[in-house]
C-alpha positions as CSV (number, residue, x, y, z in Angstrom):
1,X,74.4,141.1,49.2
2,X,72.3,138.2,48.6
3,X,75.3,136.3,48.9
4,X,76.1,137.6,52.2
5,X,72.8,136.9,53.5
6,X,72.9,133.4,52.5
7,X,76.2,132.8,54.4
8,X,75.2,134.4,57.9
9,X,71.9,132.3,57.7
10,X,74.0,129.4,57.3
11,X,75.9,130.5,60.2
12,X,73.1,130.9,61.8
13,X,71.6,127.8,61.1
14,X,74.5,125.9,62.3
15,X,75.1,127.8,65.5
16,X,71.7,126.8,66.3
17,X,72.3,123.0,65.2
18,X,75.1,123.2,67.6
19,X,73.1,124.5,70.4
20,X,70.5,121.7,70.2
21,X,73.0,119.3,69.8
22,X,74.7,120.7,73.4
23,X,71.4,120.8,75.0
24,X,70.7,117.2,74.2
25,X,74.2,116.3,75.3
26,X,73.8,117.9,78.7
27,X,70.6,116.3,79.2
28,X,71.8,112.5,78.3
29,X,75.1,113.4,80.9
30,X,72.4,114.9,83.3
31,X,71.7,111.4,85.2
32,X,75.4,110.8,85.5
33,X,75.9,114.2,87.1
34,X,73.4,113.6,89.7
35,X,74.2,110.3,90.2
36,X,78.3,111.0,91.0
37,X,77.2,113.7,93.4
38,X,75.2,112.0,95.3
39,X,77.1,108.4,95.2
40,X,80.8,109.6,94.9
41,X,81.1,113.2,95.3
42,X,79.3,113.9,99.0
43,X,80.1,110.9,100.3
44,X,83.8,111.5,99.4
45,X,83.6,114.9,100.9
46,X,81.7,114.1,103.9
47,X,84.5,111.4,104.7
48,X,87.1,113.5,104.9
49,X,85.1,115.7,106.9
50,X,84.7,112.8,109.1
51,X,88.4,112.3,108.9
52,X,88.9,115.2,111.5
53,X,86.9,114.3,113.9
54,X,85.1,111.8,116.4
55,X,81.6,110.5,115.2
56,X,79.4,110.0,118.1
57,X,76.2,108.2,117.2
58,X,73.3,109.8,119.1
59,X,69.3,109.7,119.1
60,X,68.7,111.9,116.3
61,X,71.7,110.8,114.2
62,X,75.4,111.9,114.9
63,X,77.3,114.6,116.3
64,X,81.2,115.3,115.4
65,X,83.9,116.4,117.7
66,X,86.8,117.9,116.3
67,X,90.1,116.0,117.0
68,X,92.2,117.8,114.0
69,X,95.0,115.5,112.9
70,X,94.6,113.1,115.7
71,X,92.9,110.4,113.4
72,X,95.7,110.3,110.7
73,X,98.9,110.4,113.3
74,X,96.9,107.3,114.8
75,X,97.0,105.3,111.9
76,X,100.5,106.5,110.7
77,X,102.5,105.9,114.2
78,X,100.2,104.4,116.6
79,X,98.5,101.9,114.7
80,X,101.1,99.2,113.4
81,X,99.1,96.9,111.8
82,X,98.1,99.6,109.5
83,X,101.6,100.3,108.1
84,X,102.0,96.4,107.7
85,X,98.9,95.9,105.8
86,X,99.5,98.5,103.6
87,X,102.7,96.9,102.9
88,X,101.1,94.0,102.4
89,X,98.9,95.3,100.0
90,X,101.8,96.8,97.8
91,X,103.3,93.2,97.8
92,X,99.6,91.8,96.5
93,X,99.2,94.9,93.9
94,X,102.5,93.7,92.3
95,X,101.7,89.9,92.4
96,X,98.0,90.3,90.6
97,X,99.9,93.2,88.2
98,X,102.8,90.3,87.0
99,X,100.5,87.5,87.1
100,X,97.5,89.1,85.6
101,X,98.3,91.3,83.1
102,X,100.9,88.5,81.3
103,X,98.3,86.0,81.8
104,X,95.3,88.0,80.1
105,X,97.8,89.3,77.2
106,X,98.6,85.7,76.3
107,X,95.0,84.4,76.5
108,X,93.9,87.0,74.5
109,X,96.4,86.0,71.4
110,X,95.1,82.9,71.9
111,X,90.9,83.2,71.7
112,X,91.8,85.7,69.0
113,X,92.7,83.4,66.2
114,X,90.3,81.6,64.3
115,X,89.8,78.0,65.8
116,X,86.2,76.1,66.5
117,X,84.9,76.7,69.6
118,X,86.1,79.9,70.1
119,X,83.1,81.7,71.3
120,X,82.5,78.7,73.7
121,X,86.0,79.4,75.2
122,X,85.5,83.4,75.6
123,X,83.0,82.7,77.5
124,X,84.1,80.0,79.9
125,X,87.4,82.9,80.6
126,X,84.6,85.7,81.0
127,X,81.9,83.3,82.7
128,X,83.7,83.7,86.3
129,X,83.9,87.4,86.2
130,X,80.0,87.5,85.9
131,X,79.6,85.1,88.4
132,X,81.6,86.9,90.6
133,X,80.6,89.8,90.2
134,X,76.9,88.1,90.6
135,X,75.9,85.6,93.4
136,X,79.5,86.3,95.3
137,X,78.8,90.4,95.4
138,X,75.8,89.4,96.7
139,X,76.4,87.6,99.7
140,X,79.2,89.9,100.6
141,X,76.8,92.9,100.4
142,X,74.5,90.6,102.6
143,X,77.8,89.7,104.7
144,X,78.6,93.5,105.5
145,X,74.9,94.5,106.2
146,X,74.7,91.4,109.1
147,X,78.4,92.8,110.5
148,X,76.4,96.0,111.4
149,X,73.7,94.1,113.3
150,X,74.9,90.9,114.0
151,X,78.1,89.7,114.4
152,X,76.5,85.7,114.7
153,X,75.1,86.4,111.6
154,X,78.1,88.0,109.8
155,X,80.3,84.5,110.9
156,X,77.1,82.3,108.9
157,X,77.1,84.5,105.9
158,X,81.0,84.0,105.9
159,X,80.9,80.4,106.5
160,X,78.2,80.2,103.1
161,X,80.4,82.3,101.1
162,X,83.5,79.9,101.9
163,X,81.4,77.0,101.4
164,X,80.2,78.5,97.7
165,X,83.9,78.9,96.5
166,X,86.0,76.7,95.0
167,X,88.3,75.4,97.7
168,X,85.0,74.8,99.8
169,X,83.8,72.4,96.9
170,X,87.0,70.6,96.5
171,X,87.4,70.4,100.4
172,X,83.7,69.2,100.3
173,X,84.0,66.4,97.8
174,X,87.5,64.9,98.4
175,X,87.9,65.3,102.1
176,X,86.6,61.7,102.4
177,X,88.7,59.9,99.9
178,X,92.0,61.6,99.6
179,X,94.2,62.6,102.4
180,X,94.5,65.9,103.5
181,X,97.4,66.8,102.4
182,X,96.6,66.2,98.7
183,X,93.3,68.0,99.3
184,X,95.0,70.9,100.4
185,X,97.6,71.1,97.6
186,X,94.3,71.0,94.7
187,X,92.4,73.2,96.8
188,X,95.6,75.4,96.9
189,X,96.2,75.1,93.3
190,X,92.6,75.4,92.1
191,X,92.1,78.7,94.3
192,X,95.3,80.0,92.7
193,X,93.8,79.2,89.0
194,X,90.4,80.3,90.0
195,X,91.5,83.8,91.4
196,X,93.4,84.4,88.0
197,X,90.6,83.6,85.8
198,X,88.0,86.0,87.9
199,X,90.6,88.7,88.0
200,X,91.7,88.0,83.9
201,X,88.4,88.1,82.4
202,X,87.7,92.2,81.3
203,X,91.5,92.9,80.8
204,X,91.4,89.9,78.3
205,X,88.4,91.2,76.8
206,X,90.4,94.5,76.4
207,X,93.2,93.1,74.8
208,X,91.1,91.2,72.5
209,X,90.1,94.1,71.6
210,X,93.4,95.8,70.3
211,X,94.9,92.9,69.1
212,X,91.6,93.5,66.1
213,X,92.4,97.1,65.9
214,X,95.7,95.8,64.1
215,X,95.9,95.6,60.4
216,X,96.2,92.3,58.9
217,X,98.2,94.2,56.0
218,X,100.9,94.9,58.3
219,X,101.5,91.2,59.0
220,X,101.4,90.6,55.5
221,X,104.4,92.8,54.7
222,X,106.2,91.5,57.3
223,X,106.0,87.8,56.0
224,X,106.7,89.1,52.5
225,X,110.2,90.2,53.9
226,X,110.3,86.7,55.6
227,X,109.6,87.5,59.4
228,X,109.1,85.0,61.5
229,X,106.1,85.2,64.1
230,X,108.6,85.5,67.2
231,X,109.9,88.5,65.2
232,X,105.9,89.5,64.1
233,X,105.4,89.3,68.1
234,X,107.7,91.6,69.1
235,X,108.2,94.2,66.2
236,X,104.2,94.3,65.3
237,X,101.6,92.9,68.2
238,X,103.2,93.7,71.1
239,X,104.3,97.7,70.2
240,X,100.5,98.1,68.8
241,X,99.4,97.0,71.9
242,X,101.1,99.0,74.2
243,X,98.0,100.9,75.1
244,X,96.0,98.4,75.7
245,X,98.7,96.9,78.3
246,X,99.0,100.5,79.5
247,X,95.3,100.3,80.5
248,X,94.9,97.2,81.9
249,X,98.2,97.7,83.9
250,X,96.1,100.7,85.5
251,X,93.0,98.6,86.0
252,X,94.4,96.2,87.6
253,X,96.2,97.7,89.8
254,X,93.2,99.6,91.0
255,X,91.2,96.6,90.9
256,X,93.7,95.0,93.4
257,X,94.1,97.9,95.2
258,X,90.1,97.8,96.1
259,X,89.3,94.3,95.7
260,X,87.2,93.0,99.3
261,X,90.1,90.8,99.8
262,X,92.5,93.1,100.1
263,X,94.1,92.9,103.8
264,X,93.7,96.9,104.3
265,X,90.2,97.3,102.8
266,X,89.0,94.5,105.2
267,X,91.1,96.5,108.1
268,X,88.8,99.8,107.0
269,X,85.8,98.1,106.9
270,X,86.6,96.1,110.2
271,X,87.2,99.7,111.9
272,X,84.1,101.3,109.8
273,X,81.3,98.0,110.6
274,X,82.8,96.2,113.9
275,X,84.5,98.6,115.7
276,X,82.2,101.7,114.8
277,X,85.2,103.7,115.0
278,X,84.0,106.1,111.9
279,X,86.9,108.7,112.2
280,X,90.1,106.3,112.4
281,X,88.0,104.3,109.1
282,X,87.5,107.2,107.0
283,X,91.5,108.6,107.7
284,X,92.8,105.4,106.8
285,X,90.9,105.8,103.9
286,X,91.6,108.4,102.3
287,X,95.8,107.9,103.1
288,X,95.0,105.0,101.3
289,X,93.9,106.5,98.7
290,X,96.6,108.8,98.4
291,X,99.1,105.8,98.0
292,X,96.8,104.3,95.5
293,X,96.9,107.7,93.4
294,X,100.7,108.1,94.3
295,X,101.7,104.6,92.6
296,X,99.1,105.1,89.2
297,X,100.8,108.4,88.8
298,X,104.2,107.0,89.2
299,X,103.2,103.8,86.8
300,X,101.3,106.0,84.4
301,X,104.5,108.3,84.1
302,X,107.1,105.5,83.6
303,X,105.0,103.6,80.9
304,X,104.2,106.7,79.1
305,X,106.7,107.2,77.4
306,X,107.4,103.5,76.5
307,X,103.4,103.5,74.8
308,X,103.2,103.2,71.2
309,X,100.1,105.4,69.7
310,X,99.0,104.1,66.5
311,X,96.3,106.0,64.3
């Protein structure tokens, strides 16, 4: 009996460690909860609300009037420009995808082998991404705020932003003693070099990261049995990372797929800011991000089953 009683207090005592430990879960995920819903979650609703119907801005706020499907068939058979950008932004998704993705995988074999200045050279591939994501999100933010009230405003914020950016310097500081045509070719090159770097520097970070996650012992073995490292590449590194590639495959394209410069973002947010035109913005929207789910669901499904899952 004693036994027995010793067993369903431990029971006990461990259902109640289990509680606490849910209770102090919930309350850590609390903040995230309330955040999504308010950031993501009504807002996401409330734009497909809008969607449906005309948004009238009024005194007191806005009023909606109902025009059903109207919005979507606009944008799908009216609205030409829309069809061509989102084409356009297929055709950009793909070129950041091939570019990007091989790019970071092949950087990251490099800064992850042992050399002196390694740390130095991390930083100068991550140092654009916080930069970036820095000073340059600023001014957009800023840039987006003066479109609401001031068009005049908008076209200065635009014209700092260009002159902040890497063609703007070159353009700046060679303009006077090279011709233009060479100016234009390193301002072409260096944007190109530039917008690869900024766009490289968390996948490479990422694959950093699984290319530890791989035994040395395995690379051992396979230099015991005389491998060479093309044949260590392909039959060891490059299988264990298929995760890793997996993922950033999946960021980037999303990445792309919302990055400010993309032609049919700046359409939606030339409908939602300039034109006021709330409805026809939030319907373009959300088709949009239909075809962004469509094409990770269709990417996700095809590289599935070509992902090696190593313990």
């Amino acid at each position: 009996m004693s036994k027995r009683k010793e067993s369903r207090a431990a029971a006990a005592h461990r259902s109640d460690l289990m509680v606490r430990r849910n209770r102090t879960g919930y309350v850590f995920i609390t903040p995230f909860l309330i955040g999504f819903a308010l950031f993501i979650l009504i807002p996401l609703v409330q734009s497909l609300i809008f969607s449906f119907n005309d948004i009238k801005i009024v005194e007191n706020g806005y009023t909606l009037v109902s025009k059903g499907f109207y919005n979507y068939q606009y944008i799908l058979t009216v609205d030409t420009e829309f069809r061509q950008r989102i084409v356009n932004s297929f055709l950009m998704t793909l070129r950041d995808t091939l570019v990007v993705v091989p790019f970071s995988f092949f950087s990251a074999l490099i800064l992850s082998k042992e050399f002196h200045g390694r740390t130095v050279a991390r930083a100068i591939f991550f140092l654009p991404v916080i930069v970036s994501t820095g000073v340059l999100a600023t001014m957009d933010s800023n840039s987006v705020i003066s479109m609401m009230m001031d068009r005049n405003t908008a076209s200065a914020a635009n014209s700092m932003q260009t002159a902040f950016s890497a063609s703007g310097l070159i353009t700046t500081l060679f303009s006077d003693s090279l011709p233009m045509e060479m100016v234009d070719f390193i301002t072409t090159a260096t944007s190109g070099i530039y917008d690869i770097i900024i766009k490289s520097g968390l996948q490479i970070i990422i694959f950093i990261g699984g290319l530890n996650t791989i035994s040395p012992s395995l690379f051992e073995s396979s230099n015991i049995e005389g491998a060479t490292a093309w044949v260590n590449f392909w039959k060891i590194t490059f299988p264990m990372c298929g995760p890793y590639i997996l993922l950033n495959v999946v960021y980037t394209i999303i990445d792309s797929f919302t990055n400010l410069s993309n032609p049919l973002i700046s359409q939606i947010r030339s409908d939602l800011m300039g034109l006021k035109n709330f409805g026809v913005a939030s319907a373009a929207a959300w088709v949009y991000f239909v075809a962004i789910f469509a094409v990770l669901g269709i990417v996700f499904a095809v590289m599935q089953r070509r992902v090696f899952y190593h313990e």
